[in-house]
ZAMITI-838925 format. One record per residue (C-alpha): x, y, z; residue number from 1; residue in one letter. Coordinates in pm, 1 decimal. Each point is the difference from the previous one (the first is absolute). Layout:
BEGIN
pt c1 = X&c2 = Y&c3 = Z&pos = NUM&code = A
...
This chain:
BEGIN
pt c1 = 9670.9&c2 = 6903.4&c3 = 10799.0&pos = 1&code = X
pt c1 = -250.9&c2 = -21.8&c3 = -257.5&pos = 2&code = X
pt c1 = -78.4&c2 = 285.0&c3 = -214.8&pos = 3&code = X
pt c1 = -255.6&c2 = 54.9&c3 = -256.5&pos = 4&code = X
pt c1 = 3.5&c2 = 361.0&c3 = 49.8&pos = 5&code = X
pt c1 = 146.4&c2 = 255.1&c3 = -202.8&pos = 6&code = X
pt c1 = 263.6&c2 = 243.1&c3 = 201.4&pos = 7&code = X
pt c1 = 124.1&c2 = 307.0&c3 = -143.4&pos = 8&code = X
pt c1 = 300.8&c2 = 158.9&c3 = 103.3&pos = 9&code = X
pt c1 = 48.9&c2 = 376.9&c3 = 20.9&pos = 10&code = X
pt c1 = 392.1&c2 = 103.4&c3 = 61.1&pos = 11&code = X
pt c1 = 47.8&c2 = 328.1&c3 = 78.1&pos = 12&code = X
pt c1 = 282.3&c2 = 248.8&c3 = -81.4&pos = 13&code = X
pt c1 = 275.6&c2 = 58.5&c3 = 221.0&pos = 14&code = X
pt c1 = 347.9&c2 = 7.8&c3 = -134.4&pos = 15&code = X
pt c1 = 264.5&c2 = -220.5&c3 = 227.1&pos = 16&code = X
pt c1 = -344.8&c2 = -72.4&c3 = 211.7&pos = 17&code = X
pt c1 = -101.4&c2 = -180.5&c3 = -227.4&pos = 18&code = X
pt c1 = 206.1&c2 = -310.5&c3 = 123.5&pos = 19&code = X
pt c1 = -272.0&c2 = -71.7&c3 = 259.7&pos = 20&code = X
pt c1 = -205.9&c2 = -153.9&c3 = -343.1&pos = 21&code = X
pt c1 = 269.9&c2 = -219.1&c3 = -2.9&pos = 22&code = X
pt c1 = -85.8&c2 = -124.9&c3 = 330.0&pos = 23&code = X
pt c1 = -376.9&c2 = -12.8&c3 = 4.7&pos = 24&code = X
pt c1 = 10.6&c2 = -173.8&c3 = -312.7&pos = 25&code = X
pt c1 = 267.1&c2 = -303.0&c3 = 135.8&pos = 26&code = X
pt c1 = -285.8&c2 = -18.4&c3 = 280.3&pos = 27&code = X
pt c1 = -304.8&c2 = -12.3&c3 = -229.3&pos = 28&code = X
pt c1 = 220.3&c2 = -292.0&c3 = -191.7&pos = 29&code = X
pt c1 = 75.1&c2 = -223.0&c3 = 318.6&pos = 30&code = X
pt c1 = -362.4&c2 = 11.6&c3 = 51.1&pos = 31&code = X
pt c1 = -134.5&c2 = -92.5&c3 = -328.6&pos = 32&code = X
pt c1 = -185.9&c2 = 280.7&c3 = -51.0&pos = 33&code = X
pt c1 = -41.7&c2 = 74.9&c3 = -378.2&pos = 34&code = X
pt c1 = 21.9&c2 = 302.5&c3 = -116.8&pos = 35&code = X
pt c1 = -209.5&c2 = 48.2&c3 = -375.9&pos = 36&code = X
pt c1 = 69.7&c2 = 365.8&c3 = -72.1&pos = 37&code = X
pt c1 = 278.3&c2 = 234.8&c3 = 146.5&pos = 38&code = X
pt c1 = -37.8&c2 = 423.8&c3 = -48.5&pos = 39&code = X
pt c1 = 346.6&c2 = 171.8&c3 = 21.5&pos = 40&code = X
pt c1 = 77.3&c2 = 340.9&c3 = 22.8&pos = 41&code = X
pt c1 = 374.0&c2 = 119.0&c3 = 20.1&pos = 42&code = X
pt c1 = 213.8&c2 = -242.1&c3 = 202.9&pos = 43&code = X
pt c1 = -329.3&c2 = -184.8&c3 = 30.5&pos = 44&code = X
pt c1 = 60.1&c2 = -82.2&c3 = -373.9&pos = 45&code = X
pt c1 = 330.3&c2 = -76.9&c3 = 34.4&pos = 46&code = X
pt c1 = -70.6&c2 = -274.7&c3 = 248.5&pos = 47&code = X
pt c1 = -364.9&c2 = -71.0&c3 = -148.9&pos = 48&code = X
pt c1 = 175.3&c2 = -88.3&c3 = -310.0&pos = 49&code = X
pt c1 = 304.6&c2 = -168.8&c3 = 146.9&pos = 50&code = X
pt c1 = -228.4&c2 = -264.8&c3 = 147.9&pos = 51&code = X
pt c1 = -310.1&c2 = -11.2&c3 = -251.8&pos = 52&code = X
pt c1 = 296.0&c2 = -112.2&c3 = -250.6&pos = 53&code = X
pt c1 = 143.3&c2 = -302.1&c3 = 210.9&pos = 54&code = X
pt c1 = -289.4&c2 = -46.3&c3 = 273.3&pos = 55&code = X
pt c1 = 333.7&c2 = -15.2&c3 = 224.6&pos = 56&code = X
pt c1 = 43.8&c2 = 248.1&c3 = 262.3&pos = 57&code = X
pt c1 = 325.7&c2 = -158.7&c3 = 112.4&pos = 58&code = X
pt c1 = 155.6&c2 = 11.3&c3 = -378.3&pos = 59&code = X
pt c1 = -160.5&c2 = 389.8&c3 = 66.6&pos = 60&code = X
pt c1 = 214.8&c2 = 89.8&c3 = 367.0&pos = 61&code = X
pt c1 = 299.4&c2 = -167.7&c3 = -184.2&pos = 62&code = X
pt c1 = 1.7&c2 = 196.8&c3 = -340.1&pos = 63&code = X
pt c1 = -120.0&c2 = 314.0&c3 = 188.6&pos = 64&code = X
pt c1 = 314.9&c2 = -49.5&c3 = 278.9&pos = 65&code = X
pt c1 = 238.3&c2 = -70.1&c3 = -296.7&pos = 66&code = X
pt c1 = -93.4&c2 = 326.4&c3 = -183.2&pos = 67&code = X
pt c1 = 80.5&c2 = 181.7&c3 = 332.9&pos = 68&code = X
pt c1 = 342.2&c2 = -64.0&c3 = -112.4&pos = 69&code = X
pt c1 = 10.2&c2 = 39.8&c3 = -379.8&pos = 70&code = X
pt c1 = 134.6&c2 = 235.1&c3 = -251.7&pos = 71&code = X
pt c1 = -375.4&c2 = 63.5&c3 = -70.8&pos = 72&code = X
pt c1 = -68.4&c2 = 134.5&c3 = 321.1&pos = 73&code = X
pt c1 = 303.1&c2 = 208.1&c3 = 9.6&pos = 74&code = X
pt c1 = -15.4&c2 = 155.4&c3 = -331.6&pos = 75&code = X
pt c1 = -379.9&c2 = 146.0&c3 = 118.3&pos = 76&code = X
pt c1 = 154.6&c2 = 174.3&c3 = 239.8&pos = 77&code = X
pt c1 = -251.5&c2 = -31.8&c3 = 266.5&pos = 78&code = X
pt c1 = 296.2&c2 = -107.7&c3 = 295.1&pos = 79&code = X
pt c1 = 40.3&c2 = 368.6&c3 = -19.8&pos = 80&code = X
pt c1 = -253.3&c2 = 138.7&c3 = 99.4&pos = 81&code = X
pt c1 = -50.7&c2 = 24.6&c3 = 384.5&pos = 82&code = X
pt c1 = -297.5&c2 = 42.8&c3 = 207.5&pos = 83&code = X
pt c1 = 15.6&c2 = 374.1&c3 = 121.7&pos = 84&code = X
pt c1 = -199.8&c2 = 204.4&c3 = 275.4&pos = 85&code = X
pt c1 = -382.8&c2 = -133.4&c3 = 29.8&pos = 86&code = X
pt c1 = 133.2&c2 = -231.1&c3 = -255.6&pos = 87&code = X
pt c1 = -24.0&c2 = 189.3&c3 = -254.8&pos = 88&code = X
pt c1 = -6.4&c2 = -159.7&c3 = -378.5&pos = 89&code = X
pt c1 = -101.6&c2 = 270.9&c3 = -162.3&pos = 90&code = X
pt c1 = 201.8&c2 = 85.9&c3 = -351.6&pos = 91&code = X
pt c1 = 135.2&c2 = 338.6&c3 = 116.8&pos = 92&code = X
pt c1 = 134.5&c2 = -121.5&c3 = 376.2&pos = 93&code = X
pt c1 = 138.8&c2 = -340.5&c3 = -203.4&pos = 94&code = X
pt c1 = 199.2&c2 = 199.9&c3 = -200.9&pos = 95&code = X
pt c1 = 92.7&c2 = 291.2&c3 = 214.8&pos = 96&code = X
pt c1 = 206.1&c2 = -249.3&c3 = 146.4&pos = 97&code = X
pt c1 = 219.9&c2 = 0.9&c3 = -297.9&pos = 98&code = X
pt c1 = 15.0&c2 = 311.7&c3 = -152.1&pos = 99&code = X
pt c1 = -94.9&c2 = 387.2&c3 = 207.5&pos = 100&code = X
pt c1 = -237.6&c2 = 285.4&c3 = -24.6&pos = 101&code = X
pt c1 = -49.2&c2 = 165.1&c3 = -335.2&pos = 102&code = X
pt c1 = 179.9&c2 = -323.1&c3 = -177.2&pos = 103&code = X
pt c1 = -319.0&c2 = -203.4&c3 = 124.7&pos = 104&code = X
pt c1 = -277.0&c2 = 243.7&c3 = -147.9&pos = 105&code = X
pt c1 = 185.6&c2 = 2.4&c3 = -328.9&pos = 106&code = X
pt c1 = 11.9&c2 = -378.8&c3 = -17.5&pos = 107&code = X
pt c1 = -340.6&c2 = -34.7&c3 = 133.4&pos = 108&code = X
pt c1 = -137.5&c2 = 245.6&c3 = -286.5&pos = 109&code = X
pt c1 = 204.1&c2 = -169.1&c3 = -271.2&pos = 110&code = X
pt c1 = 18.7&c2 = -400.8&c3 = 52.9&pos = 111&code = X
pt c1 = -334.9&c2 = -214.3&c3 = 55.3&pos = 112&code = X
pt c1 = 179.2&c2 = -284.8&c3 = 205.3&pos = 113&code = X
pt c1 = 337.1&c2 = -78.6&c3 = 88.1&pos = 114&code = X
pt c1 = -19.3&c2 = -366.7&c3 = -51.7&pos = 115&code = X
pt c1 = -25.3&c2 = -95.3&c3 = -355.2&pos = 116&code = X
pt c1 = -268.3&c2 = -254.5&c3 = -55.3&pos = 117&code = X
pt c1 = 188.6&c2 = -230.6&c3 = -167.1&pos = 118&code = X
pt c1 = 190.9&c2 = -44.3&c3 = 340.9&pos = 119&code = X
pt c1 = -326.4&c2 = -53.4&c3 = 141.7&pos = 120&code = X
pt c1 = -58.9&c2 = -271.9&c3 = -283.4&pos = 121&code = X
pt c1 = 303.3&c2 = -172.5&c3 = -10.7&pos = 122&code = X
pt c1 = -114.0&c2 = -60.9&c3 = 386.2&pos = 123&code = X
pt c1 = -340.5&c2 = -136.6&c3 = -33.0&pos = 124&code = X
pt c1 = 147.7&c2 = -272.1&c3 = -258.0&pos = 125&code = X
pt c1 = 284.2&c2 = -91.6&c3 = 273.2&pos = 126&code = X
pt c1 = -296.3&c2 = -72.2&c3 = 205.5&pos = 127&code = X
pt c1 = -262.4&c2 = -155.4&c3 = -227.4&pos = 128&code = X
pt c1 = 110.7&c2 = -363.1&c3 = -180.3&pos = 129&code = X
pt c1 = -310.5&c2 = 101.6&c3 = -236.4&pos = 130&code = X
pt c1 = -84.7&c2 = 271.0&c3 = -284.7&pos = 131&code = X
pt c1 = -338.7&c2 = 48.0&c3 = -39.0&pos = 132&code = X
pt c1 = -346.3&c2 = -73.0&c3 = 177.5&pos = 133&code = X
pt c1 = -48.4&c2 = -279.1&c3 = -199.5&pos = 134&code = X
pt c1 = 280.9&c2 = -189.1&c3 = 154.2&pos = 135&code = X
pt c1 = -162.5&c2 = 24.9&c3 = 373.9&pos = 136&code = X
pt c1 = -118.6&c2 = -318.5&c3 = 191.5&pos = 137&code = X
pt c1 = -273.8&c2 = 204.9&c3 = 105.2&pos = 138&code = X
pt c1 = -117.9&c2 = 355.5&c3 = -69.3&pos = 139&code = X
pt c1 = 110.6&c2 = 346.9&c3 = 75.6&pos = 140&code = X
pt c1 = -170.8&c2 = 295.8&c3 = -11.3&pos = 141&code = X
pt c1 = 247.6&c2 = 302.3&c3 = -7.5&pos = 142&code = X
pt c1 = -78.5&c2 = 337.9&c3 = 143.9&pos = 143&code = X
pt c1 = 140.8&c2 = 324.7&c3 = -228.8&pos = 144&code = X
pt c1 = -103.3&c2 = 353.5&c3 = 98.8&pos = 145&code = X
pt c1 = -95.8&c2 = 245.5&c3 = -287.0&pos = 146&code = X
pt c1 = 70.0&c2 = 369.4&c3 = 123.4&pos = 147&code = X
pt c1 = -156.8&c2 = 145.6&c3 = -254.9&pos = 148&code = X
pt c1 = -302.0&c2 = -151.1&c3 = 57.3&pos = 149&code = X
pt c1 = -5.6&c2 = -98.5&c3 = 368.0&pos = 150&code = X
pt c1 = -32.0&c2 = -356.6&c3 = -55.5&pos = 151&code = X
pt c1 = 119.9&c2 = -298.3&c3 = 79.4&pos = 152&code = X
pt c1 = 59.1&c2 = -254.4&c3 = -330.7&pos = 153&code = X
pt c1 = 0.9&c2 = -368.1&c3 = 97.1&pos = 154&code = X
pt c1 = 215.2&c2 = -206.7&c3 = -254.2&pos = 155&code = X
pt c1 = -84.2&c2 = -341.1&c3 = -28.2&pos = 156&code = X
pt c1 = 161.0&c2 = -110.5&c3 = -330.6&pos = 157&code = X
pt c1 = 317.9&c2 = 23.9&c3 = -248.6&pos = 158&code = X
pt c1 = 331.7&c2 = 160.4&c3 = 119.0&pos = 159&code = X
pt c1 = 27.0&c2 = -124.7&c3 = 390.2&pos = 160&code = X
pt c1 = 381.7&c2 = 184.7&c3 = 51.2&pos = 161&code = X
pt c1 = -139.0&c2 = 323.2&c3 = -181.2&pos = 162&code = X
pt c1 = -313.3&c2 = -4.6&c3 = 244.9&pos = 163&code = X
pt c1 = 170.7&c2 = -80.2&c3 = 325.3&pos = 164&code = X
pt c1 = 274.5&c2 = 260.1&c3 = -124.9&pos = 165&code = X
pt c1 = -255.9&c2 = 265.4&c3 = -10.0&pos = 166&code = X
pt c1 = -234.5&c2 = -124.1&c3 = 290.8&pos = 167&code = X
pt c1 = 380.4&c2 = 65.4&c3 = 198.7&pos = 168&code = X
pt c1 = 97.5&c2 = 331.9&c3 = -159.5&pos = 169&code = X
pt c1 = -49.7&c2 = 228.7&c3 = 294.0&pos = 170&code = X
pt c1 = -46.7&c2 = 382.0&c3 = -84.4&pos = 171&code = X
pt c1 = 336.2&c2 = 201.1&c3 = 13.2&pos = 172&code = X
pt c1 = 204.2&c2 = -309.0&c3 = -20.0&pos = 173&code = X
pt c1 = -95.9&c2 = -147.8&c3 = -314.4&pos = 174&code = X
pt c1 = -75.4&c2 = 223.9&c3 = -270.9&pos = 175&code = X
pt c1 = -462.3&c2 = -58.5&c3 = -119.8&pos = 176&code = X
pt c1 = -46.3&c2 = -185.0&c3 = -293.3&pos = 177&code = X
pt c1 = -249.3&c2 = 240.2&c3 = -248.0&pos = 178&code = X
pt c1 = -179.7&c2 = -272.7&c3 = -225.0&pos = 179&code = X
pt c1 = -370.8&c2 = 95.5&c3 = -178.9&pos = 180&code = X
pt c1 = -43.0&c2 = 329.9&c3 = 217.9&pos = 181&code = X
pt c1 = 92.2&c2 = -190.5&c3 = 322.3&pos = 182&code = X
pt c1 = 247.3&c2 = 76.6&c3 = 255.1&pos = 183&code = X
pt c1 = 113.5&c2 = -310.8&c3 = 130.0&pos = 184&code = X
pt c1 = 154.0&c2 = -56.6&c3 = 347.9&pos = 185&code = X
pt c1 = 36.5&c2 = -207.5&c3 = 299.9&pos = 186&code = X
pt c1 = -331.3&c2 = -171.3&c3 = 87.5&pos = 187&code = X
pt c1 = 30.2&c2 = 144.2&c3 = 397.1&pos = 188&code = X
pt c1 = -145.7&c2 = 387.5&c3 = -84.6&pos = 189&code = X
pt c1 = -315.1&c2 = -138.3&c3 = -78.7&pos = 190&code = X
pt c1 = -58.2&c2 = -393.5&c3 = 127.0&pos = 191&code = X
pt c1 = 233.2&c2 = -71.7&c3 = 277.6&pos = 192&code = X
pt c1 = -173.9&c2 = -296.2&c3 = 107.5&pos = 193&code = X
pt c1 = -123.4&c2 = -108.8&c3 = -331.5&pos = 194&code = X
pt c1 = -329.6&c2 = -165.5&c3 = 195.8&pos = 195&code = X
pt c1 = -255.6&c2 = 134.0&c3 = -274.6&pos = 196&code = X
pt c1 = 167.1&c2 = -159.0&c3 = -271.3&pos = 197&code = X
pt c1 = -132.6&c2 = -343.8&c3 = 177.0&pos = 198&code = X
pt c1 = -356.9&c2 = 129.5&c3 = 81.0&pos = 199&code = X
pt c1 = -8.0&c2 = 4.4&c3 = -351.1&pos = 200&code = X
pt c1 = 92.6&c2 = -340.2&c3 = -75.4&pos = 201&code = X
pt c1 = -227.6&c2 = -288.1&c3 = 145.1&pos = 202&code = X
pt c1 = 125.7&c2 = -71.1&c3 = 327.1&pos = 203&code = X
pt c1 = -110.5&c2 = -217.4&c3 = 276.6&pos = 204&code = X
pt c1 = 256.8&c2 = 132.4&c3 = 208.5&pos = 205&code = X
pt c1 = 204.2&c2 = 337.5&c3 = 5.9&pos = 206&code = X
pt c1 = 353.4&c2 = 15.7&c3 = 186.0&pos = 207&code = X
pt c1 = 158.8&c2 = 293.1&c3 = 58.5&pos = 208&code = X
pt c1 = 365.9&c2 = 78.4&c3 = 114.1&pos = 209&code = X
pt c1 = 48.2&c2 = 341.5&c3 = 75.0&pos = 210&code = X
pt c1 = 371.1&c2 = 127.7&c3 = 61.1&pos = 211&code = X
pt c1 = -90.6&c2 = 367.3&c3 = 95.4&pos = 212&code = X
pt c1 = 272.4&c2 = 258.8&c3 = 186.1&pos = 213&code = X
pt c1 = -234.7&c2 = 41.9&c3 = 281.5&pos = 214&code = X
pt c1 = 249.1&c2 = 134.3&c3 = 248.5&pos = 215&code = X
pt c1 = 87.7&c2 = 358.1&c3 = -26.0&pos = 216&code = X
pt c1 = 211.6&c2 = 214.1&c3 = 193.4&pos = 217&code = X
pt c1 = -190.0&c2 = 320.2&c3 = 194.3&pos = 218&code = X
pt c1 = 114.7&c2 = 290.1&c3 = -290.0&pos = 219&code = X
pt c1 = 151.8&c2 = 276.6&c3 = 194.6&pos = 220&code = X
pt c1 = 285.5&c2 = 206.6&c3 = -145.8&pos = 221&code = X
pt c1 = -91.6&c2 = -82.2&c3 = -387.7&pos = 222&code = X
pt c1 = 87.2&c2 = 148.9&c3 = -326.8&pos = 223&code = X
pt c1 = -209.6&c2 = 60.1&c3 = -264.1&pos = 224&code = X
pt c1 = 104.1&c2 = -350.5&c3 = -177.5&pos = 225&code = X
pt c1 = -69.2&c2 = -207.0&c3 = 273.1&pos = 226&code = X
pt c1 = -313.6&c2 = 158.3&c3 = 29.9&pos = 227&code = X
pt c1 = -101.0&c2 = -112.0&c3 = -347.5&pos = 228&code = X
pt c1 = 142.1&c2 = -349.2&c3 = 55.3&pos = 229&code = X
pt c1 = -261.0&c2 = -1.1&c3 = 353.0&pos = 230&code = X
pt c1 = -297.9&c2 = 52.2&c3 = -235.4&pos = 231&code = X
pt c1 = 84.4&c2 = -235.4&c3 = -299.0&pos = 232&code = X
pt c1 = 29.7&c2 = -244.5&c3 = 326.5&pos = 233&code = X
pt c1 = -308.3&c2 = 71.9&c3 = 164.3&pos = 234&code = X
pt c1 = -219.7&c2 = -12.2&c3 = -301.7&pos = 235&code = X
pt c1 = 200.6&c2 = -325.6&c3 = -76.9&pos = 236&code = X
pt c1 = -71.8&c2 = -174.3&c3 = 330.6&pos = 237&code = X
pt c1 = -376.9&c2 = 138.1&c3 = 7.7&pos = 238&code = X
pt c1 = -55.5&c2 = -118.7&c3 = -342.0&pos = 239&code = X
pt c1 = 138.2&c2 = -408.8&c3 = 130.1&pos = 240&code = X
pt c1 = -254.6&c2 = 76.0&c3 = 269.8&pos = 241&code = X
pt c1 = -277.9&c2 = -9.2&c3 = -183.7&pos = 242&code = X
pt c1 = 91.0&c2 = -269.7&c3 = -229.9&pos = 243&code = X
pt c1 = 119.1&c2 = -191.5&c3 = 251.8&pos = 244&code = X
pt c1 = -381.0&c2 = -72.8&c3 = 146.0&pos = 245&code = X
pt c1 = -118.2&c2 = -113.9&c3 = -331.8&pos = 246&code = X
pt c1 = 202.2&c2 = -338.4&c3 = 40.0&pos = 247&code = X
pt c1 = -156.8&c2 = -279.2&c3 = 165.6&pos = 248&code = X
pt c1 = 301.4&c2 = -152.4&c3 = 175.8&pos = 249&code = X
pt c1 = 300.5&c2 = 322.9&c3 = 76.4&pos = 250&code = X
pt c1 = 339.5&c2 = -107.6&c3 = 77.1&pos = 251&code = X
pt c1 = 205.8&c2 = 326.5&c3 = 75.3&pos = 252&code = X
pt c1 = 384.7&c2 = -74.5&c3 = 94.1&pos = 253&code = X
pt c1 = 209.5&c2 = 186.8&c3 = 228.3&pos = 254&code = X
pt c1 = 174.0&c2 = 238.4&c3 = -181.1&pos = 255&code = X
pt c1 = 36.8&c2 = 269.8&c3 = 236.3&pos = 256&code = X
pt c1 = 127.3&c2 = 308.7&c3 = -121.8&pos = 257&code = X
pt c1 = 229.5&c2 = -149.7&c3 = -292.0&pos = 258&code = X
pt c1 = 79.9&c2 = 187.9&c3 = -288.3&pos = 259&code = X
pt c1 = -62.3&c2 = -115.2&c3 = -368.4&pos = 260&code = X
pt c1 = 427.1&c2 = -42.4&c3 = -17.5&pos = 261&code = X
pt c1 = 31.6&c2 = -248.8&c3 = 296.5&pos = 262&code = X
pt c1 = 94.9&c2 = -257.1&c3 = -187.5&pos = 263&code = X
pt c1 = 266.7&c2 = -101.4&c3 = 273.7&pos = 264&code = X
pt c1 = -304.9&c2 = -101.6&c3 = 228.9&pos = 265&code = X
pt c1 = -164.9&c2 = -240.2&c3 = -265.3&pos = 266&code = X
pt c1 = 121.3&c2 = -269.7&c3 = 256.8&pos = 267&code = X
pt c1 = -254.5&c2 = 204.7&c3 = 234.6&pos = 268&code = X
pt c1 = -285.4&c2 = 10.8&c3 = -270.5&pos = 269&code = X
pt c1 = -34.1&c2 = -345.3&c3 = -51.3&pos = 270&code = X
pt c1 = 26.9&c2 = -104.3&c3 = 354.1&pos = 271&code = X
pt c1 = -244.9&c2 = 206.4&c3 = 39.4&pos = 272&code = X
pt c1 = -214.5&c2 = -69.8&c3 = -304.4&pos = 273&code = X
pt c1 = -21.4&c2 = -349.7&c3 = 130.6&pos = 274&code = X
pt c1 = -132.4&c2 = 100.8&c3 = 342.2&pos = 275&code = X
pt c1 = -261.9&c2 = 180.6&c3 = -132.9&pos = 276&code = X
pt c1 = -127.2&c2 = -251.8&c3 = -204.0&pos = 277&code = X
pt c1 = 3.5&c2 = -249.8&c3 = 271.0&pos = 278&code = X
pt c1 = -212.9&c2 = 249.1&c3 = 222.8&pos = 279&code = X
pt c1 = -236.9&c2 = 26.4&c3 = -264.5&pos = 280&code = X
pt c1 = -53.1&c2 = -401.4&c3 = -84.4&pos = 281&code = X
pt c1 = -289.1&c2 = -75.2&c3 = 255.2&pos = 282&code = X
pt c1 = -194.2&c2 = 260.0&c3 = -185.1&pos = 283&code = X
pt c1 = 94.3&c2 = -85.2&c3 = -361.3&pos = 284&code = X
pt c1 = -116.1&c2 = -355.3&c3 = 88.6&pos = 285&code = X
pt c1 = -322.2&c2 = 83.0&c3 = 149.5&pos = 286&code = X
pt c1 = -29.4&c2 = 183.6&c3 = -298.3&pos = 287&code = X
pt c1 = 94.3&c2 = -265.5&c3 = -222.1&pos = 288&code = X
pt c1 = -235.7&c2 = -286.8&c3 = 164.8&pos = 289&code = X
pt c1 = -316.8&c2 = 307.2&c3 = -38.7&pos = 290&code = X
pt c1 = 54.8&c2 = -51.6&c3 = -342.6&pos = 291&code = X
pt c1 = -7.7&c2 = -325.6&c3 = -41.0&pos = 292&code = X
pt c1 = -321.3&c2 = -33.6&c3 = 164.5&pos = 293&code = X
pt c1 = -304.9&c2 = -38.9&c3 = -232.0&pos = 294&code = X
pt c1 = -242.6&c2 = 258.6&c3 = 162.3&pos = 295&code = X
pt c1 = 293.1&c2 = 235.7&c3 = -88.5&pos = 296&code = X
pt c1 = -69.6&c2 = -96.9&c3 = -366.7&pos = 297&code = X
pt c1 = -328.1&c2 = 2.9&c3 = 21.8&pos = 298&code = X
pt c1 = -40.3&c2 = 373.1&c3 = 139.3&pos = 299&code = X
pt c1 = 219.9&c2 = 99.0&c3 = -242.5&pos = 300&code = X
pt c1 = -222.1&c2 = -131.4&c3 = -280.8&pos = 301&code = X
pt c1 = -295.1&c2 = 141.9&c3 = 177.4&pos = 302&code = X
pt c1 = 133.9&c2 = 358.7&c3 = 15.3&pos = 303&code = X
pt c1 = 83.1&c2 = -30.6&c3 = -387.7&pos = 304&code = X
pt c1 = -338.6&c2 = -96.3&c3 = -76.2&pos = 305&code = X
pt c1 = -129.7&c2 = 337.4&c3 = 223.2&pos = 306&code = X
């Protein structure tokens, strides 16, 4: 279809969810629609930078299926960790899986990930056949979050496997990068569904693809960790609420219950992905054909003139 518009893309965070990008981006491709800017946070930076590097989403489901089974993925250690009770992916019920009681605490107090970021790295350029922003066929906006300051920080330039690394580093697993007073970690905590970072930009169109856990178990007989993990994902899901409704067209794929670590169910994710995105065509077109309309232009001038 034709398309004058500009679309902006906002992938949200999600760990192994995030295969359902993979998906509604193969459908957005079949049907021409053109995407000018893409917002990543997390696994939504993984993917966003996957494809705004080759413009390919089927080069992006074959690399991504082919690092399922590599020595990268392996040596990150993330095919150990299991989804517990409530689904639970907390730092402290992760590794209580490993190690017991006290031993936990005094690992916990002493170590500020267990996954060494170069692991982390050494994934992202498996995954990326480009180095730096520079090198994209169209561009990427990156979401970091500062703890320190409560932030998010949107990259947009220079090192592309250093931001992506970062935007990925979740809290607990991957040790914070301090840089200039910041506290650097995964871009989740603060911009799960990065849809600001496009309301920023200018944007005919905002898409958003939001991979939320929705689906929690009833807490009954709880301890105090799992507690803790229920608020972290309550805030989490509230906070994709209300982003969520900023986006003009909202494709949200079924991802159930799924924990971050599914990656055994990417399969799922995309199949998914793609139905999602198909549900959500009709409007994205209507959308599309509003814009191309001149009295659209022409209120838009008007309003900038008021």
């Amino acid at each position: 279809m034709k398309q004058d518009s500009k679309i902006g893309l906002a992938l949200a965070g999600g760990g192994a969810r995030g295969g359902a990008h993979i998906g509604v981006l193969q459908v957005l491709h079949e049907n021409h629609i053109s995407i000018n800017l893409i917002a990543g946070t997390s696994a939504g930076a993984i993917i966003g930078a996957m494809y705004a590097a080759t413009l390919d989403p089927e080069w992006v489901e074959k690399r991504y299926m082919e690092y399922m089974e590599s020595d990268e993925f392996r040596a990150v250690g993330i095919h150990h960790v299991r989804k517990g009770k409530d689904g639970n992916d907390s730092f402290l019920e992760q590794l209580g899986k490993f190690v017991k009681d006290k031993l936990v605490i005094t690992v916990a107090l002493s170590r500020k990930g267990v996954i060494e970021r170069s692991k982390l790295a050494a994934t992202i350029e498996y995954l990326l056949p480009v180095r730096d922003f520079s090198e994209l066929k169209i561009p990427l906006k990156v979401i970091v979050s500062d703890l320190n300051r409560a932030e998010a920080v949107v990259i947009s330039s220079g090192d592309l496997i250093a931001a992506v690394t970062l935007s990925s580093a979740v809290p607990g697993f991957v040790a914070p990068l301090a840089e200039d007073g910041r506290l650097l970690v995964d871009g989740g905590v603060v911009s799960p569904l990065p849809i600001n970072t496009l309301l920023d930009s200018e944007m005919d169109i905002t898409i958003a693809v939001d991979i939320a856990r929705r689906k929690l178990d009833t807490l009954e007989e709880y301890n105090l960790i799992e507690l803790m993990s229920r608020v972290d994902q309550v805030t989490s899901v509230k906070l994709s609420d209300e982003l969520s409704r900023k986006a003009d067209v909202l494709i949200e794929p079924d991802v159930g219950g799924a924990h971050w670590s599914e990656f055994s169910r990417i399969d799922e994710f995309i199949k998914n992905g793609r139905k999602s995105a198909q549900r959500a065509l009709p409007l994205l077109k209507r959308e599309i054909e509003e814009r191309e309309r001149w009295s659209y232009h022409f209120r838009r001038w008007i309003k900038s003139r008021i």
